[in-house]
N, C-alpha and C positions, 0 to 999 in steps of 0.2 A: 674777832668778827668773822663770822663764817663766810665762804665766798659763795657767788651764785654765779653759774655757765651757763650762758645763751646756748640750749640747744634744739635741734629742729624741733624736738619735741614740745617742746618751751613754748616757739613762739606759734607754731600751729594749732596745739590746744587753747593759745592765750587768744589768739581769733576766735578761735571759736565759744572761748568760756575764760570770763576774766580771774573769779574764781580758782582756777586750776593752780595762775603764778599764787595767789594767795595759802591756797593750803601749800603746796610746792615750800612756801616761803619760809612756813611754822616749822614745816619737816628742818629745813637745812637749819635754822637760829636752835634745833632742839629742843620747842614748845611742843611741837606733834610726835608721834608713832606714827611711822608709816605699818598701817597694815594693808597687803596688798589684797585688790579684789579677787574672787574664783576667775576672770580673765586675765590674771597676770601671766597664768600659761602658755597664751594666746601671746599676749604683748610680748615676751620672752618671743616667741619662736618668732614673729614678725621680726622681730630684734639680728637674732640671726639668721633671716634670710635678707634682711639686709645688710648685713657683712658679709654673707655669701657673695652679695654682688654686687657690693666695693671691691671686693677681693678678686672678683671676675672682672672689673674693670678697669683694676691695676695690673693684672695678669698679661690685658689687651697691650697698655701701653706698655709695656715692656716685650710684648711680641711683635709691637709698632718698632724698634728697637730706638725707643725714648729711652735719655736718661732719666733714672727715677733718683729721687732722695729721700729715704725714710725718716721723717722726725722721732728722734730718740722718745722715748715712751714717759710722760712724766711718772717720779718716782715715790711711789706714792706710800712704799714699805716705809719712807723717809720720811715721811707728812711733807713734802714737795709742795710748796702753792704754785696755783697757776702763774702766779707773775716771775719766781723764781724757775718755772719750768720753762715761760716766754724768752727772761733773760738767759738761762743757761741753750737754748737753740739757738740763740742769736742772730743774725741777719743774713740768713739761707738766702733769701731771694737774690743778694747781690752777687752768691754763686754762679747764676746762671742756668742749673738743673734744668732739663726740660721739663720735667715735671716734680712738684714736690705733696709727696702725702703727709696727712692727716697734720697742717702746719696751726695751731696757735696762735690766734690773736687777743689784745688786747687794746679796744681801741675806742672810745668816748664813752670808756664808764659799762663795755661792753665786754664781755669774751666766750668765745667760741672757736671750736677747732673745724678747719676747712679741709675737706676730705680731699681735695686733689685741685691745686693749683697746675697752671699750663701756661709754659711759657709761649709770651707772643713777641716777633718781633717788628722793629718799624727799619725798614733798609734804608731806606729814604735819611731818618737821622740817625742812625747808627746805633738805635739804643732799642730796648724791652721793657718790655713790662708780662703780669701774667693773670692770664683768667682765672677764674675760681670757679670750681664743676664740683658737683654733689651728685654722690649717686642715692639715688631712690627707686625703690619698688615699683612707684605708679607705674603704669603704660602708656597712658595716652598723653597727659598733660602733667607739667607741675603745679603743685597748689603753693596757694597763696605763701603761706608758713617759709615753704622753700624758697619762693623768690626772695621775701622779704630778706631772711641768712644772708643768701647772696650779697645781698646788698649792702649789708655788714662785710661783708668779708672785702668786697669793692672799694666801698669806703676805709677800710683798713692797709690794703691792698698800695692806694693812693697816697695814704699816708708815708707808708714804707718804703716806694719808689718816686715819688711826684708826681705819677702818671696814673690817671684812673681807665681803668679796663674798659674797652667799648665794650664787648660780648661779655657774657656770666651764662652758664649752661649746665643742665640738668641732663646727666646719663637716669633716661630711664630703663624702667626694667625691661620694657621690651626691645631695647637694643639702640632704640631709636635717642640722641641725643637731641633735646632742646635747647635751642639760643633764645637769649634774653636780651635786647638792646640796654644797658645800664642805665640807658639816659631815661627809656620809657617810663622805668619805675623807680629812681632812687627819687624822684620829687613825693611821692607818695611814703616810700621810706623813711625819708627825713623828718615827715609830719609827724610818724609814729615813732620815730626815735629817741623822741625827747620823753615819752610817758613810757617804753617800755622800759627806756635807763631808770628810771624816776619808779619803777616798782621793781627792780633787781635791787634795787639797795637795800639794806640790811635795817635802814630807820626806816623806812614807812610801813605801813600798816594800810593796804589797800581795803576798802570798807566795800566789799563784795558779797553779792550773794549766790550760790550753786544756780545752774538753771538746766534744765538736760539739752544737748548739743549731741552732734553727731563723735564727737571724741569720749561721751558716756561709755564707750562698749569696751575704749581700750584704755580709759582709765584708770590709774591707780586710785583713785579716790572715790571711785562709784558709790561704796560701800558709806563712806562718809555721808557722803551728799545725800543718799536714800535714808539712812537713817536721817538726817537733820527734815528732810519732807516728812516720813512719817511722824516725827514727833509734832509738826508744826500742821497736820492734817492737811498737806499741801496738794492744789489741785494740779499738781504735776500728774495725782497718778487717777485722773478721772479719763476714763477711755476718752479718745475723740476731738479735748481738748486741748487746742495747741497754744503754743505761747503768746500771740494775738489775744486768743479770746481772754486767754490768763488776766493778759493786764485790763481788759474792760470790766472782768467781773470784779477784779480788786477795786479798781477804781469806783468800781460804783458795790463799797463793801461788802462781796464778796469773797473771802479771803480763805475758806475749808471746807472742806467739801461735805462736811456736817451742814455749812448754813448751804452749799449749794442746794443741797436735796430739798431743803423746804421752803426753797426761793420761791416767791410769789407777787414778785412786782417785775415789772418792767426794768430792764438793765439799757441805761442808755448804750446809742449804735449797735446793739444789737438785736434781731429781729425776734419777734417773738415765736416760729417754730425754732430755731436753734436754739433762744433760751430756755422752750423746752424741750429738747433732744438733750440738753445739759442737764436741765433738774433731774429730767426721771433717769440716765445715766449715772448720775450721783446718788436719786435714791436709792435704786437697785444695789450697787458696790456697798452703801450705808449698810442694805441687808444682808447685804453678805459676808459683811466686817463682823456681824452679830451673831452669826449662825453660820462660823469659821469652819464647821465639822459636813454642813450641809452644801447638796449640789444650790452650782451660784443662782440666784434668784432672773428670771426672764420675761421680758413679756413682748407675745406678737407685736408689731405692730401696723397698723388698719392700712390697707389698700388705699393710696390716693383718690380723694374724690373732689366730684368739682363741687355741688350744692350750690350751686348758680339758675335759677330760673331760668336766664334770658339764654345759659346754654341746652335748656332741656328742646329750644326751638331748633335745634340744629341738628338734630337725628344723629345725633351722636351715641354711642353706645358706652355709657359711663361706668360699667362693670368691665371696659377690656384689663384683659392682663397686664398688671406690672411687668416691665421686660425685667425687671430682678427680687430677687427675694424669689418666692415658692416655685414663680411661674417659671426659673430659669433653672426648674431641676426638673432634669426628665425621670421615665419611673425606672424601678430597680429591672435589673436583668439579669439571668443566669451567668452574661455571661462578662460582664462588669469586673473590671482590675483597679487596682486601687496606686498609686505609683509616687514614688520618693526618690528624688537624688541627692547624693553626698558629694559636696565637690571641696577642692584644697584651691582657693584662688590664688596663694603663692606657690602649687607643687613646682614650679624654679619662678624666678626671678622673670623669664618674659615668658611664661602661661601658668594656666591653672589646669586643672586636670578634675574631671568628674571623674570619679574614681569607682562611685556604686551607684547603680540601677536596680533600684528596689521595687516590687511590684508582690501582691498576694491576688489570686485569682481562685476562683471554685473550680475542682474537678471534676469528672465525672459522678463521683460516689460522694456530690457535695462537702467535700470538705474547703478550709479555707486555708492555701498552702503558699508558704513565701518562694519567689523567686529573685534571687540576686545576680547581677548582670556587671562582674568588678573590668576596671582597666588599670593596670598600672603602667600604661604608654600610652601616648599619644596614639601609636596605630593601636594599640590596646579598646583607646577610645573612640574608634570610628569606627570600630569592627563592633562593639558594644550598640552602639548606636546604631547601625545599621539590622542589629539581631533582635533588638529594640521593636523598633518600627518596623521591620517585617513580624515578627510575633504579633504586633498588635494588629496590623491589616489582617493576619490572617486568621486571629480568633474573630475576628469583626467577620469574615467571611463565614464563621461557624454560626455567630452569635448577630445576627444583621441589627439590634437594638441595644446593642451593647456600646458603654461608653466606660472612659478612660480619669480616673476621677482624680482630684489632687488637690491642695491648700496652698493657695495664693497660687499666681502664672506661674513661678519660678522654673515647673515642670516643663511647661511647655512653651516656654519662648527662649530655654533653653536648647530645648532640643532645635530648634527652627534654625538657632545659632549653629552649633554643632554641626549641622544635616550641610548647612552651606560651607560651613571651614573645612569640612572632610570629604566633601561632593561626593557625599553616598543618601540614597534610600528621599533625595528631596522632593519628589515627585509622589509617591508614598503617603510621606508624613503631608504634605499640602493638601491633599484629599481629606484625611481624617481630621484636619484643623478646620476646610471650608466648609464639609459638612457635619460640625458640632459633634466631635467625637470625645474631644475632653472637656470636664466638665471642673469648675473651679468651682469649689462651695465659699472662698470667703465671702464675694460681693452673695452670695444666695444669704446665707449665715445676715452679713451686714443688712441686707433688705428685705429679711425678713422679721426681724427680732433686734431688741436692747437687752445683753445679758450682764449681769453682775459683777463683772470682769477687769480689770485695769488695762488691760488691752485684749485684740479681735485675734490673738497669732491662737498658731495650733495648739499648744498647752493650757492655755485659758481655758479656750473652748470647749476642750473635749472633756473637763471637769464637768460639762452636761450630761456627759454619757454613762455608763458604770463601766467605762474601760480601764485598767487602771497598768500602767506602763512602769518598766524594772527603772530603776533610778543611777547605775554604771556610769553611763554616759547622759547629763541632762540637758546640753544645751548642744546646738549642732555645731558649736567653734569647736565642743568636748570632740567632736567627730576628727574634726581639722588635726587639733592637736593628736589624738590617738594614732590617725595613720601618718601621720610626723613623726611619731615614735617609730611605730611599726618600717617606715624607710630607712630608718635607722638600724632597727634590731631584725627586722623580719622575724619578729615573734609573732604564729598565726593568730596568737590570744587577742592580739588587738583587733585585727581585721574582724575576730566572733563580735569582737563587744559591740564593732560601728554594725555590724548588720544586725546585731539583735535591738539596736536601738532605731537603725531604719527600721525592722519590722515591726514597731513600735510606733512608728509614725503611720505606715499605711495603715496597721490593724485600726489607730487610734482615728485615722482619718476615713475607715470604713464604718465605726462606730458614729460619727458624727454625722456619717449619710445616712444613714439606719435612721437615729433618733431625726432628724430632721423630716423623715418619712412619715415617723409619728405624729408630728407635730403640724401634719399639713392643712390647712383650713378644709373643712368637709366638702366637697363637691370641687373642689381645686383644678382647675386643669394642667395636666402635664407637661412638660414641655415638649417636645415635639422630637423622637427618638435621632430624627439628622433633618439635617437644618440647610436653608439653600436650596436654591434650584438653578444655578449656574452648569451647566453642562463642561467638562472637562474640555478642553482645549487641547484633542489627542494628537493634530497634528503638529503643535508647538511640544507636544509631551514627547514626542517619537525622534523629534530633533535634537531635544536636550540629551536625552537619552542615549542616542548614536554617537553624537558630539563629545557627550563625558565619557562614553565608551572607549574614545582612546589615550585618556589617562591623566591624570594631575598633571600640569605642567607643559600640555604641548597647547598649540594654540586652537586647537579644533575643542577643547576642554576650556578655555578662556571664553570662546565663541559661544560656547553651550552656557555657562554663566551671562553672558552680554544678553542672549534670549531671555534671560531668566529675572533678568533685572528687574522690570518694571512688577512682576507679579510679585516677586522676595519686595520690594517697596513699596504696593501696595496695601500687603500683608502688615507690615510694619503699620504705614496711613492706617490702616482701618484697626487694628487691634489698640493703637494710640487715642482713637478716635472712639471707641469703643469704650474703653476704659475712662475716657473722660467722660462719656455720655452716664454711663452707671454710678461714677463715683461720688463720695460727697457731695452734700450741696455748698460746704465753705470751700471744698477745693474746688468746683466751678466756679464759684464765684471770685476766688482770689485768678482763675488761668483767663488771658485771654484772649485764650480760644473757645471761652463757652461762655454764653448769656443766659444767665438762670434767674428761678425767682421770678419767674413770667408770669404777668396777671393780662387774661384775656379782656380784651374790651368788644371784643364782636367780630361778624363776619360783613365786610364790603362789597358789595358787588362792584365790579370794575366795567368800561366798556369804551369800545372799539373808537377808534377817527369816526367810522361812520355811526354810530349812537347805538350800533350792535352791544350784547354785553358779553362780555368774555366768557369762555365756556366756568371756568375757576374762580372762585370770589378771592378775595384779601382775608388774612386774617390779620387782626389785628392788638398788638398785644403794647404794654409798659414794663419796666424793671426799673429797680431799684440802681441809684450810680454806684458802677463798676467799672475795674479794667477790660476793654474793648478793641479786639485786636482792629487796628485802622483798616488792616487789608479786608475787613468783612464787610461789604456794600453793595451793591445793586446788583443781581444776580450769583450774590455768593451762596451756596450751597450749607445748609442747615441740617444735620439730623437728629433723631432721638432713635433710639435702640428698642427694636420689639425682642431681641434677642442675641444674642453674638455674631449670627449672618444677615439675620434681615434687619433693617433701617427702612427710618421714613424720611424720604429727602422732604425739605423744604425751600424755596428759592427765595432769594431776599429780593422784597419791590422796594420798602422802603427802609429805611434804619439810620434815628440821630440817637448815638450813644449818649450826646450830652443831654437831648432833653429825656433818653431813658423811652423812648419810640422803638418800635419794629412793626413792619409789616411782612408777613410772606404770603406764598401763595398757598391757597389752600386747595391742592387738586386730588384728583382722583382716590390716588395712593393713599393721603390721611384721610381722606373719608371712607374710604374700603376698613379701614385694618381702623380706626377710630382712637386714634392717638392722638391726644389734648398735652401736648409738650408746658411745661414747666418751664423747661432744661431745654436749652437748643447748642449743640456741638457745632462747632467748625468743620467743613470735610473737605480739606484742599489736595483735590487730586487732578490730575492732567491727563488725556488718554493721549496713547504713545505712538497712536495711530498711523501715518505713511514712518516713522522712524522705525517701527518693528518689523514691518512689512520688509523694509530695504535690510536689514540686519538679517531676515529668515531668507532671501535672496542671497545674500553671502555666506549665507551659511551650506543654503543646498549647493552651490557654486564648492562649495570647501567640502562638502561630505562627497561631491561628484569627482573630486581631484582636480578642479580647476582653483586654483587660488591666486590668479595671475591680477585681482582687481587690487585699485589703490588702497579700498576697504580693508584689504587681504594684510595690506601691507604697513597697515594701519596696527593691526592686529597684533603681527609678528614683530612689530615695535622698529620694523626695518629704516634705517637711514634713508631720509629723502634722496633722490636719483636724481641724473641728469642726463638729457640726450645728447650729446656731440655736435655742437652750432655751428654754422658756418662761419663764425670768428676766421680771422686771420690769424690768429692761433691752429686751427684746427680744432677747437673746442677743447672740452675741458675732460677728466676722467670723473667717471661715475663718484657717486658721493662727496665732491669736491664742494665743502661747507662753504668758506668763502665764495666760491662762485656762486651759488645758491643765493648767497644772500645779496649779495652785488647784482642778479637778475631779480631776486624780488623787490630787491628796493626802489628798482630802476635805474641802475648805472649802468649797468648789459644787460641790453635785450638781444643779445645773439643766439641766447641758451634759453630751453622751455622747455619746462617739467616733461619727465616721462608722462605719457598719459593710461592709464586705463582703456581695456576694452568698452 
């Protein structure tokens, strides 16, 4: 009987795809071949960097100077089973160890080996017990997969000692270790303990089917599961639709994407434009399954209209621009770059590392010539960055209509990242982001056109164009893995291949602006070469400025980030808000923070206590039942996007999400600019009004040499002070914590905080 081991991989992929223990299951009994997919190279290197930092974090506790105990390695030259490998380690824990690696359990039908148990002790009754800590790559937080182990290893733990572990803790990769209360989550463990034991075993046969999940990319069985869809003509690979609409179109027999194409009835809960953004998305892909040699089949599609009589009374101007699709490409420029980044998000254990800045621009003698901008350090990577972003201000200064172009954000809200973790060049890149310097073609691409495609990513698309890209490196994880080699060997061969395959990607993503140009409806308008009319804030720019001027790390550089706060979040607000205004209409409809799907019912006149009428009427609209964020209500703020700087605010008068009601106001601003919303965003922002004010008061106070304020002290993280009371003691000494807290509690009032000028 073959054996099966619980491990993190196991049970993470099994959250996510039940499937996965099923093939998993064929492999180990000897019914399957595992062949591994083109990402096993990928899952491979993941693999070893997270032995890199186990091995970093048994390194620590042995510089903590812990006892450590290595479990002898099962022996498996021997065919060793695990239960012979459990008995011949035997009952380590009762040694005492302070710490024991990678220890072996078997425990309700269960086994898995636990990377780093830690002893704990109780003084009180004289006895231990010990936690169980996993190291993982994540950074911020552990997932699901890893608690649940945990909780395994707990309850194994318990077994072995009588005493179950209050804490279980996850070393992530960023250095930062997370606690786990045992008690919070073994009730939910326990529930799933019984069915995950109940498909480890060797007799069942779990009656699963593939479904794509976020564990697709690092799966060994990708390849599987893609062939068993394509054979089954599975609407897994119809652009657009997600697992949701899957199971309505099934259920209402739908089941391939052959019958989707010629759907022509109504699909219960679903609306009739999304059943048809499915059909003619399925047709199209149909066409191009047929004519496999040809570019993929596309077609524009039509400018929203209203074809409302009762709104032709409203002087509304029903040709304004789409804020996406055509309208949100401005025209071609001399002086126009095109830009790619390559980054390794495990280059160690706690960061990532963008490594190349790729970018093609025109010369003077028009030619179109690549520039690569490599870091192989961290300061490697703020010095890039910074060369970055001054190169681009300063052809923007050459070229005043010139924009920065790229496929999907990833470009640029990268760099927005970067500019603050390195406090270089922020002030710079915030200019050229407020006034529409970069230009993203997906959501243009997605609002303009339905192409033939299985997905909207840059390789799809650009089968539009006649570009046609070297095949070395095909996928950008091929990127990951190659300079993983190359850190290894420093053989330059590698580093050519990632840049010939970046300049692959902006030539490829310069060819998709071009064709896009062609393709514009006749008399089209441009979009608008910079965007905004916000005037720079040069006296908060001069302060940041001075302030980082004296360097990472001191606090007059902390101060210049505190100034900086509220526009760095913002920027975040509004690009978050942005994105949801442009996006999907099923992803509006599933957030809620947006109410879509809006049918107008007229314009109200409103009017005063005194029988006055208000300068602004109501508008008033219905939607369909959705999720609705509670906190959106009488005076909550609404927009829709004329473009990535300018919005139309809305203010809410009235809104019952249950009866599917709204009213806003409809002032000045929508009547000017003649925007008939659909789509209404959330826009929750707060101005920071006397708080910034007093914070650029501390700050000139700090750039003048005076830093004598409690602010100051605040800042410099300084130990609260004490003045010297008249106590019969003669007071206390400065920083004297207990007394501090014995005066603010009220038990001595002798002593009172130093005070500030």
């Amino acid at each position: 009987m073959a054996e099966r081991l619980l491990t993190p991989s196991k049970i993470t992929a099994w959250l996510d795809c039940a499937h996965f223990l099923t093939l998993q299951h064929e492999v180990e009994a000897g019914t399957r071949a595992l062949e591994r997919s083109p990402f096993g190279e990928m899952a491979q290197m993941l693999m070893a960097k997270g032995l890199e930092h186990e091995q970093a974090v048994l390194d620590r506790y042995r510089a903590d100077g812990l006892s450590v105990f290595e479990v002898p390695e099962r022996d498996r030259a021997n065919n060793e089973s695990f239960q012979r490998w459990v008995d011949r380690v035997g009952d380590v824990l009762a040694e005492g160890h302070d710490i024991v690696f990678q220890m072996p359990f078997v425990h309700e039908g269960i086994r898995g080996i636990a990377d780093f148990l830690r002893r704990v002790d109780d003084a009180a009754a004289g006895t231990f017990t010990y936690e169980p800590i996993d190291a993982k790559l994540a950074r911020k937080t552990a997932k699901p997969g890893h608690v649940l182990q945990l909780c395994f290893y707990a309850e194994a733990i318990e077994a072995a000692t009588g005493r179950m572990p209050e804490w279980m803790r996850i070393e992530l990769g960023s250095g930062r270790a997370e606690a786990i209360r045992v008690a919070d989550v073994l009730p939910y463990w326990r529930r799933l303990r019984g069915q995950l034991a109940k498909l480890l075993t060797d007799d069942v046969v779990a009656d699963t089917r593939p479904k794509p999940c976020d564990h697709c990319q690092f799966c060994d069985f990708e390849m599987v599961c893609d062939a068993a869809w394509r054979a089954a003509d599975s609407l897994v690979h119809v652009a657009g639709v997600r697992n949701a609409d899957r199971l309505l179109l099934q259920q209402n027999g739908v089941t391939t994407i052959a019958t989707l194409a010629v759907l022509d009835h109504d699909v219960a809960d679903l609306d009739e434009a999304r059943r048809d953004t499915f059909v003619r998305q399925a047709r199209l892909q149909v066409e191009a399954r047929n004519a496999p040699d040809d570019k993929p089949p596309f077609e524009l599609l039509d400018p929203p209209s209203i074809g409302d009589d009762e709104l032709l009374d409203l002087d509304l101007d029903l040709d304004a621009p789409d804020p996406i699709g055509f309208a949100a490409l401005p025209a071609p420029d001399d002086g126009d770059i095109f830009l790619d980044f390559e980054g390794h998000p495990f280059w160690h254990a706690d960061a990532e590392l963008f490594f190349l800045f790729g970018l093609i621009e025109r010369s003077a003698a028009g030619e179109w010539g690549f520039k690569a901008f490599w870091a192989h350090t961290k300061a490697e990577e703020a010095n890039a960055t910074k060369t970055l972003i001054d190169h681009l201000a300063s052809r923007r200064v050459q070229f005043p209509d010139m924009h920065v172009y790229h496929y999907n954000h990833t470009e640029r809200s990268s760099l927005q990242r970067l500019v603050t973790e390195h406090g270089v060049a922020e002030l710079a890149l915030e200019q050229l982001v407020t006034t529409g310097q970069f230009v993203d073609l997906l959501p243009i691409v997605k609002g303009a056109m339905q192409v033939g495609v299985e997905g909207y990513g840059l390789k799809h698309v650009e089968r539009l164009t006649d570009y046609e890209r070297g095949h070395e490196i095909d996928r950008g994880a091929g990127a990951v893995v190659e300079y993983e080699r190359w850190m290894g060997s420093g053989d330059e061969a590698g580093l050519a291949k990632i840049a010939d395959y970046n300049e692959d990607d902006v030539r490829a993503t310069r060819a998709l602006r071009d064709w896009l140009v062609t393709k514009r409806p006749v008399g089209a308008a441009w979009r608008a070469a910079v965007l905004g009319n916000e005037e720079p804030d040069v006296e908060l720019d001069e302060r940041i400025e001075a302030l980082h001027a004296c360097g990472p790390g001191t606090v007059e550089h902390l101060m210049g980030d505190l100034l900086g706060y509220w526009r760095r979040e913002r920027q975040v607000v509004n690009a978050d808000a942005y994105r949801l205004s442009i996006t999907d209409e099923a992803d509006q409809f599933d957030s809620i923070s947006a109410i879509t799907r809006l049918t107008f019912q007229g314009l109200e006149p409103q009017f005063q206590k005194n029988g006055k009428p208000t300068k602004w009427p109501w508008a008033r609209f219905t939607f369909p039942s959705q999720p609705v964020d509670p906190d959106i209500g009488k005076g909550s703020k609404l927009i829709v996007a004329v473009n990535e700087q300018e919005w139309v605010f809305f203010s809410v008068t009235e809104i019952d999400a249950a009866a599917g009601a709204l009213a806003v106001t409809w002032d000045g601003d929508a009547a000017e600019k003649a925007v008939y919303p659909t789509s209404l965003v959330h826009y929750e922002w707060f101005r920071e009004g006397a708080k910034l004010t007093a914070l650029e008061e501390l700050a000139d106070e700090m750039l003048a040499g005076r830093g004598d304020r409690v602010g100051h002290a605040m800042v410099r993280r300084d130990l609260p002070a004490l003045e010297p009371g008249r106590g019969p003691d003669g007071g206390v000494f400065v920083g004297d914590v207990p007394a501090i807290c014995a005066w603010a509690t009220g038990l001595d009032r002798s002593y009172v905080p130093i005070q500030g000028p």
